[in-house]
N, CA, C and O atoms as a GROMACS GRO file, in nm:
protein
  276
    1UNK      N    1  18.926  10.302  23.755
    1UNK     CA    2  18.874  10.426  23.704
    1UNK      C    3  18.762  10.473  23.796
    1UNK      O    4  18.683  10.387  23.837
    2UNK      N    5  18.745  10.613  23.836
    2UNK     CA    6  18.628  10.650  23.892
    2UNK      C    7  18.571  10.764  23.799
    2UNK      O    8  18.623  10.834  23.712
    3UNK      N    9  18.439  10.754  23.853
    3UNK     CA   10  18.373  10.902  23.788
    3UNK      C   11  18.289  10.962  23.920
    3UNK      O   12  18.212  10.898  23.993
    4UNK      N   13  18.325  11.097  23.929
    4UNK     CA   14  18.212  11.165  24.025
    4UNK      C   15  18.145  11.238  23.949
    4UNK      O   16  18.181  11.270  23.836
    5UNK      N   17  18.024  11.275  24.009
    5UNK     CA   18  17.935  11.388  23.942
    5UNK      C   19  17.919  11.478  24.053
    5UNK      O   20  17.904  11.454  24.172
    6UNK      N   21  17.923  11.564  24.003
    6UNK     CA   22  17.864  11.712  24.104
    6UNK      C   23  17.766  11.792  24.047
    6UNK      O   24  17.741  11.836  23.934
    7UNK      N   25  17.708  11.801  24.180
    7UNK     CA   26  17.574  11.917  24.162
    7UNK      C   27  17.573  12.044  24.218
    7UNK      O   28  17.661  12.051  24.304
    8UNK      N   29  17.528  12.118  24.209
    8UNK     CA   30  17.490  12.229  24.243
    8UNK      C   31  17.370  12.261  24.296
    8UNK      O   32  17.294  12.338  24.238
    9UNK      N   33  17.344  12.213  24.396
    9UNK     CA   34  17.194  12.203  24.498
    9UNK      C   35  17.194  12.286  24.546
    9UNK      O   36  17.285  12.313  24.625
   10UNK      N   37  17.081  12.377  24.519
   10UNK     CA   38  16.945  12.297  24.503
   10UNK      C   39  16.915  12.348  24.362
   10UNK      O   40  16.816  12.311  24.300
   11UNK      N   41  17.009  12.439  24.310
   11UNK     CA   42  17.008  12.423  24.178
   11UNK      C   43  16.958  12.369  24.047
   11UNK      O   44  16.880  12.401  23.958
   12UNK      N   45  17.050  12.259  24.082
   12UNK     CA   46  17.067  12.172  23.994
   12UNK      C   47  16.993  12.034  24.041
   12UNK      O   48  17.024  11.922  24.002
   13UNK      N   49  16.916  12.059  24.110
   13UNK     CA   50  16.799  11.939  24.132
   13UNK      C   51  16.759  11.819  24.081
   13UNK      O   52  16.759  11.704  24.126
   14UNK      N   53  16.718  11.881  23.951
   14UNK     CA   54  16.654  11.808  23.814
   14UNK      C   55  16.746  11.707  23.784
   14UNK      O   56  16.730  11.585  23.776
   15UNK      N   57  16.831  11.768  23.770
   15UNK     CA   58  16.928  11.720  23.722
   15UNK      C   59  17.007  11.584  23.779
   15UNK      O   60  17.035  11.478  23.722
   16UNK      N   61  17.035  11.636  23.930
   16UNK     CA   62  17.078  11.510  24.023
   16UNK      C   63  16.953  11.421  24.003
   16UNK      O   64  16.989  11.313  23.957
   17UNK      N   65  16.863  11.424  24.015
   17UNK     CA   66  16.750  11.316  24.038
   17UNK      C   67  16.788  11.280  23.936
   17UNK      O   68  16.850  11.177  23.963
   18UNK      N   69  16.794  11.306  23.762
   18UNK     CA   70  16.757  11.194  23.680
   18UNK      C   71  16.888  11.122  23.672
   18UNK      O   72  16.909  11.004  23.642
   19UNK      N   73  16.987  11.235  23.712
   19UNK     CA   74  17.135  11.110  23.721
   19UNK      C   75  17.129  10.998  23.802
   19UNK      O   76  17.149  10.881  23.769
   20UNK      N   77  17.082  11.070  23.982
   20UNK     CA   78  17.057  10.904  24.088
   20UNK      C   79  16.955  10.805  24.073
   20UNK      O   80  16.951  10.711  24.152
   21UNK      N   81  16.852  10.819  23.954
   21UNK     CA   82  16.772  10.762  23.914
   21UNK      C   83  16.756  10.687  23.810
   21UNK      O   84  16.648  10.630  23.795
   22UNK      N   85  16.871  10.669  23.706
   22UNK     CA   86  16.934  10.671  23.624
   22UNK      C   87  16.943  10.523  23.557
   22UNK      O   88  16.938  10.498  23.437
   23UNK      N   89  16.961  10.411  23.684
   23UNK     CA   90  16.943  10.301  23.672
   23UNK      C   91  16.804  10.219  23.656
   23UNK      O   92  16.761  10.129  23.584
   24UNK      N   93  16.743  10.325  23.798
   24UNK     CA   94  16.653  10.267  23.790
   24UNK      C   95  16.541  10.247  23.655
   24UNK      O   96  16.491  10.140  23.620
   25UNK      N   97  16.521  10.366  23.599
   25UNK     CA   98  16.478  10.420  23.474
   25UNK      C   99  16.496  10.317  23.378
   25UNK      O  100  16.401  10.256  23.330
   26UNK      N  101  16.616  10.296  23.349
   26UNK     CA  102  16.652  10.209  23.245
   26UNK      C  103  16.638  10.042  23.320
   26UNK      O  104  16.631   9.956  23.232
   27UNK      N  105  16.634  10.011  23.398
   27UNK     CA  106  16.531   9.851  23.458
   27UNK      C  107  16.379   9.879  23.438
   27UNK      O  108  16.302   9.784  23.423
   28UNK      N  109  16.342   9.993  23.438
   28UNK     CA  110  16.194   9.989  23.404
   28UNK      C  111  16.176   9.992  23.246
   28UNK      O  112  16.085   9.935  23.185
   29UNK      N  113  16.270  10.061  23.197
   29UNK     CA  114  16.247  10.039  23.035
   29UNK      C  115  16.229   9.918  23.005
   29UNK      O  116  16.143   9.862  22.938
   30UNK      N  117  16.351   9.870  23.080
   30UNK     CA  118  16.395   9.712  22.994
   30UNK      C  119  16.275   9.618  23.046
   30UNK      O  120  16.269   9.506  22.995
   31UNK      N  121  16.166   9.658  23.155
   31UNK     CA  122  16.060   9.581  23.196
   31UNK      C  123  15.959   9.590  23.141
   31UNK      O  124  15.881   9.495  23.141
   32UNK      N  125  15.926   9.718  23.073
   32UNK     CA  126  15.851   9.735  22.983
   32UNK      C  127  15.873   9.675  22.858
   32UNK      O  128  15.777   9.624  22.801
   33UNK      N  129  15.978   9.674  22.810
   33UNK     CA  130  16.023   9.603  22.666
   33UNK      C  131  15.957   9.478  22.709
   33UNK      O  132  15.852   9.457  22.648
   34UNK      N  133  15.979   9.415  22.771
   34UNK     CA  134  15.990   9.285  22.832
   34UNK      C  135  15.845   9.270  22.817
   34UNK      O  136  15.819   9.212  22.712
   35UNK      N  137  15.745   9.302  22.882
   35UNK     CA  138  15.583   9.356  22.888
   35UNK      C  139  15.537   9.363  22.749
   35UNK      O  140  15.439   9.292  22.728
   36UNK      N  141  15.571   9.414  22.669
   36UNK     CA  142  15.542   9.436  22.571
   36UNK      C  143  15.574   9.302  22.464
   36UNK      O  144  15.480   9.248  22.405
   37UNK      N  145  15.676   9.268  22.451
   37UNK     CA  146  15.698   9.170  22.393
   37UNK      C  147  15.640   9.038  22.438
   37UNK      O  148  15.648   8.947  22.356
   38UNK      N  149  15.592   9.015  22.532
   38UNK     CA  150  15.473   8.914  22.591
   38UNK      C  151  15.359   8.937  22.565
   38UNK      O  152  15.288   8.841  22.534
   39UNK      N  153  15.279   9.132  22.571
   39UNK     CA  154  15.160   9.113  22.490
   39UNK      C  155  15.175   9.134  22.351
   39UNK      O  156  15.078   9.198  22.311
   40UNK      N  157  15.290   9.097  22.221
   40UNK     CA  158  15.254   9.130  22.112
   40UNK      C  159  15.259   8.941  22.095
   40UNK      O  160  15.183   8.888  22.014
   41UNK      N  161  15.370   8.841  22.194
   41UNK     CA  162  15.346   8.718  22.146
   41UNK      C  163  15.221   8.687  22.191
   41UNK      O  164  15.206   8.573  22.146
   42UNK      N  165  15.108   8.718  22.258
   42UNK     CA  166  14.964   8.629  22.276
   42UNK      C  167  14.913   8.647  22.159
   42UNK      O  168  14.946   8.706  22.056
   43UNK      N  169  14.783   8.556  22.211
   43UNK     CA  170  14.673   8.561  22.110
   43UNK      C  171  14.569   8.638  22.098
   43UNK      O  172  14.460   8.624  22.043
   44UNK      N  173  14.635   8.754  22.179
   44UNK     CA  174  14.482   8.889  22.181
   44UNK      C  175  14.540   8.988  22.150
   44UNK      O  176  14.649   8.962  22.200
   45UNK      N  177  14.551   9.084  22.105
   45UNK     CA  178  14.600   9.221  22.091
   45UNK      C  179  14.525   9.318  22.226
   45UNK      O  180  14.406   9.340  22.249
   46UNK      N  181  14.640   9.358  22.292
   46UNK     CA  182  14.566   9.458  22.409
   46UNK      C  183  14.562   9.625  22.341
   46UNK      O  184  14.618   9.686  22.249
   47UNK      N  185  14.453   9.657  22.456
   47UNK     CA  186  14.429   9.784  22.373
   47UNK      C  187  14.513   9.911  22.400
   47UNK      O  188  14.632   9.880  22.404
   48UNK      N  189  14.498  10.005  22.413
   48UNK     CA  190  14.625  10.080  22.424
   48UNK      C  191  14.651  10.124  22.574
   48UNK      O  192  14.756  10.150  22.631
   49UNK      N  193  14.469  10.121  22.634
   49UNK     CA  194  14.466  10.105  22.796
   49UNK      C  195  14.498  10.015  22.878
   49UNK      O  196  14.525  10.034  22.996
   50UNK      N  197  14.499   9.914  22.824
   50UNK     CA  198  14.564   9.777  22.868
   50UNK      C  199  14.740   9.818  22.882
   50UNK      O  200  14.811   9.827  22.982
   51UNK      N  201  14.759   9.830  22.791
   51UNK     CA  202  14.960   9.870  22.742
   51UNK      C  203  15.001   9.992  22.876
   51UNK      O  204  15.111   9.997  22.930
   52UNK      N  205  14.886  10.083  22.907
   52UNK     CA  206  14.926  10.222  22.921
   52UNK      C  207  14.903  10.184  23.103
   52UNK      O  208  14.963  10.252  23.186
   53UNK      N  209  14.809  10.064  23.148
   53UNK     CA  210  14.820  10.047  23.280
   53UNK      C  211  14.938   9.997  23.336
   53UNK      O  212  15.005  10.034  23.432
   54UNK      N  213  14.957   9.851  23.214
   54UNK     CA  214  15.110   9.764  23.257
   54UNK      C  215  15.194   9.890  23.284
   54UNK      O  216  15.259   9.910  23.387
   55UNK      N  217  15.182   9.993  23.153
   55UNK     CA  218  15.357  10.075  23.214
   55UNK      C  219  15.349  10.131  23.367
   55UNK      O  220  15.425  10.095  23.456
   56UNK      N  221  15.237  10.233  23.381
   56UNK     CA  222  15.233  10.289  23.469
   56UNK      C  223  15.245  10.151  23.595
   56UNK      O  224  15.304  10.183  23.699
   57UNK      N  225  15.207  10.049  23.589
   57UNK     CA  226  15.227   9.962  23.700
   57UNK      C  227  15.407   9.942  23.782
   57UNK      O  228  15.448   9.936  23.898
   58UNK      N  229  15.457   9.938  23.672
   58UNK     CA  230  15.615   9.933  23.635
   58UNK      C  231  15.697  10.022  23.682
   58UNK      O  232  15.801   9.997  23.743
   59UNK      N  233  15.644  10.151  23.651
   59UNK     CA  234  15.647  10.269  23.718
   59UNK      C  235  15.668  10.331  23.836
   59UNK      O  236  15.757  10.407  23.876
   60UNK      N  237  15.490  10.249  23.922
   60UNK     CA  238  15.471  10.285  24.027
   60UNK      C  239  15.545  10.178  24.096
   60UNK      O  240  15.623  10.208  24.187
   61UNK      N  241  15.530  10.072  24.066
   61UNK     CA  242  15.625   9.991  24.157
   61UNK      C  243  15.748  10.031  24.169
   61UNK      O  244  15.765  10.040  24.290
   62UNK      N  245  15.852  10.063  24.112
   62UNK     CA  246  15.953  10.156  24.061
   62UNK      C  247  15.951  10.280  24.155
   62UNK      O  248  16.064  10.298  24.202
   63UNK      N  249  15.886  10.347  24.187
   63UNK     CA  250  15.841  10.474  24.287
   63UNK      C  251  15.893  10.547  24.159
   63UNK      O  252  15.955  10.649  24.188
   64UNK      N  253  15.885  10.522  24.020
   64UNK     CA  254  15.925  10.643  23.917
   64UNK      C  255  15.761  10.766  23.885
   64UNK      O  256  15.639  10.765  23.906
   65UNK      N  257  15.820  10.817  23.852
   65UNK     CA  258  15.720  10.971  23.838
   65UNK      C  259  15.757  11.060  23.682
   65UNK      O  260  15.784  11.180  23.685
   66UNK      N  261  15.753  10.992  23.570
   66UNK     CA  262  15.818  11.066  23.483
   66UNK      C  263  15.779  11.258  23.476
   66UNK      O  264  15.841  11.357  23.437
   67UNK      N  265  15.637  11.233  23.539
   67UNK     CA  266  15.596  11.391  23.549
   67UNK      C  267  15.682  11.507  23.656
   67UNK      O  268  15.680  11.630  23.649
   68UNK      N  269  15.769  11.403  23.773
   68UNK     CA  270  15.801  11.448  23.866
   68UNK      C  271  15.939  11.533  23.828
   68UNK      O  272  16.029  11.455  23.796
   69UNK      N  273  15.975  11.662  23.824
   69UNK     CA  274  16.101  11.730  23.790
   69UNK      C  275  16.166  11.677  23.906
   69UNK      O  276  16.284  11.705  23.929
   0.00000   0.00000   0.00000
């Protein structure tokens, strides 16, 4: 089975990016889940700046930009 996608560039921009990006996105979710479920098993509760650096770390390592159209 195949699937193609087509774009309409430069159009449809937005669009191609979050499709070719698509994977990556969802390995950062699942790294964050992952992140998260390690700071809810310790013995400290982190604060929400603590939570909000890990993601963005995840992120940037990632070269993701959720702000980026």
């Amino acid at each position: 089975m195949k699937a193609i996608l087509s774009f309409n560039l430069p159009e449809e921009q937005e669009e191609f990016k979050d499709a070719s990006e698509g994977n990556n996105w969802r390995a950062a979710v699942c790294e964050i889940l992952q992140e998260l479920a390690e700071l809810e098993a310790g013995d400290t509760k982190p604060d929400a700046g603590d939570i909000r650096i890990k993601v963005w770390a995840i992120l940037n390592d990632r070269k993701l930009d959720p702000y980026d159209p």
